[in-house]
N, C-alpha and C positions, 0 to 999 in steps of 0.2 A: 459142849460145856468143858468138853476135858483139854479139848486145845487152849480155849481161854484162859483154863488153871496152869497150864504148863505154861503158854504165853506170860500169864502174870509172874509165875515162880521165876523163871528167866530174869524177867525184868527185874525182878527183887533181889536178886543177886548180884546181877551187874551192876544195880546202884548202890546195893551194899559192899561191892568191890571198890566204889570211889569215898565210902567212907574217911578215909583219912585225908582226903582234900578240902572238910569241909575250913579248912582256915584261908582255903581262897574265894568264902562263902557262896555256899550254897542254899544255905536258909537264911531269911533273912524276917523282921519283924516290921512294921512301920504302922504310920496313922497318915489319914486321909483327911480333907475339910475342901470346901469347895460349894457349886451351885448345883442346884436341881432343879428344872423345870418341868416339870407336870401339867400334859393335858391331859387330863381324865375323858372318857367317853361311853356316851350314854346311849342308847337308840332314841332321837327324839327329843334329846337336848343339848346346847350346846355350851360348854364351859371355855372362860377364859383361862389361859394358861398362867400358872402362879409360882412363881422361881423363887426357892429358901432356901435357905442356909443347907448344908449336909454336913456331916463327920462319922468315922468311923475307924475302923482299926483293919489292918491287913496283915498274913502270913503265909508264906511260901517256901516251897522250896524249888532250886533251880540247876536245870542241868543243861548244860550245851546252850543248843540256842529254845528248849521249852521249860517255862514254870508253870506247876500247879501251884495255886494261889486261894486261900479261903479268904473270903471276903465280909465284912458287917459294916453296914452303915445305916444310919438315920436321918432321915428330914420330916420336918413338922410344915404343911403345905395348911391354905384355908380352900373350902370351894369356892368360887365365885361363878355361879350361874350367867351366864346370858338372856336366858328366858328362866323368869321367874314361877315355872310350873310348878317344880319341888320345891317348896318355901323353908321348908324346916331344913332342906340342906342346903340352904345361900349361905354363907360365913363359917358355916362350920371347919372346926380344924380337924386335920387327918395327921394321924401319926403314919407314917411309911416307912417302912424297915426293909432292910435285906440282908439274908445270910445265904452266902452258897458258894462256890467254887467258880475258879475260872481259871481256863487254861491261854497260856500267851506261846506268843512265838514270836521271837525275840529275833533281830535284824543288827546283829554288835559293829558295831562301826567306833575303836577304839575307847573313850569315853563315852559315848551316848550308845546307847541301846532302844533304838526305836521300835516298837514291837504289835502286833494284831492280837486282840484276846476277846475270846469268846466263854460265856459262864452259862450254866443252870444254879437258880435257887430258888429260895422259900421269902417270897414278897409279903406284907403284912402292910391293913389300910385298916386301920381304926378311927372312924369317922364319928367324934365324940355325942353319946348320947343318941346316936342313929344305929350303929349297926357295925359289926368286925367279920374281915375274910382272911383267911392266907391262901395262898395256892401256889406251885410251882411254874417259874417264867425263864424266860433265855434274857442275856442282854449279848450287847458286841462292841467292839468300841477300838479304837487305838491309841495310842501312849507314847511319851517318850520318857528316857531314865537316863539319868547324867549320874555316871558314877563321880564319886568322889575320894580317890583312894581304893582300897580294897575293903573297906568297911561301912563307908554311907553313899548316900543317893538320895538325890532330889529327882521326883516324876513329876508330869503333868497327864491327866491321862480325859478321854471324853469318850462317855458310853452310852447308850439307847440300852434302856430297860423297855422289856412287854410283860403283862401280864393281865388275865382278865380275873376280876373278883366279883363274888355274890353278895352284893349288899342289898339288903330287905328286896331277897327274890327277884332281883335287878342285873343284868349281865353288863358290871364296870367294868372297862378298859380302862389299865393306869399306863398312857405312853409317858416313859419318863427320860428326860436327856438330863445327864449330869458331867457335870466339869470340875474334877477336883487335880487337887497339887496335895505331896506331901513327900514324908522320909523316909526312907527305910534301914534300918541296922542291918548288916549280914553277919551272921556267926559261922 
């Protein structure tokens, strides 16, 4: 424990020594919108996969070639059963959420920064009138980021969310792929 504290103090100083660079930003704000496709899975039943709309908002900060990056997004999915065993959940809509970090590593090649990122967060499936879970899940995905200047950026990025949820004493897997574009400001 006491090397991780002294690892971490280190590190917080060395970043607090490049404080005055951040005008060739290091943090930076943006929003996200894009596709989610969702198969849910169940032991024993089988669902068609249902691709909605997503948006959300993102914030990071970046150094060299790694950013830490807090992430929130939402999409609004419906079930659609294959086998109609679970009646009361065919059509229903599921609100799906995510907040949680991710960390990238970044590949600069002049303008474009192509990059691997990997997160943990807090998944939320609220399956209206049925049942609500959150629970902690990984995703991973890759990216690319076209600077624009030293102040904007257009990304493209595609990620695999996991996470299993307990809806009505039930063990759901949400496998989710999502395809979003968006902007980011750096300060």
């Amino acid at each position: 424990m006491r090397k991780i504290s002294i690892a971490a103090f280190a590190l917080a100083i060395f970043l607090l020594s490049f404080s005055g660079v951040s005008a060739q930003g290091l943090f930076y704000l943006g929003f996200q919108a894009g596709f989610s496709a969702q198969k849910p899975s169940l032991e024993g039943i089988e669902f068609n996969t249902n691709t909605k709309f997503l948006y959300g908002l993102r914030a990071g900060a970046r150094f060299l070639m790694v950013a830490l990056e807090a992430n929130y997004f939402q999409a609004v999915h419906n079930l659609e059963l294959k086998d109609l065993l679970l009646l009361n959940w065919q059509g229903r809509q599921v609100d799906y959420n995510f907040v949680g970090l991710n960390l990238k590593y970044i590949f600069s090649l002049l303008m474009v920064h192509p990059y691997l990122t990997f997160g943990y967060g807090y998944y939320t499936a609220d399956i209206h009138e049925i049942d609500k879970d959150k629970n902690g899940g990984f995703n991973f995905g890759i990216g690319v980021e076209l600077m624009l200047g030293k102040k904007f950026s257009f990304l493209a990025e595609g990620k695999y969310h996991h996470v299993r949820l307990d809806i009505q004493k039930r063990d759901l897997g949400i496998g989710d792929f999502t395809l979003s574009g968006g902007l980011n400001i750096y300060f």
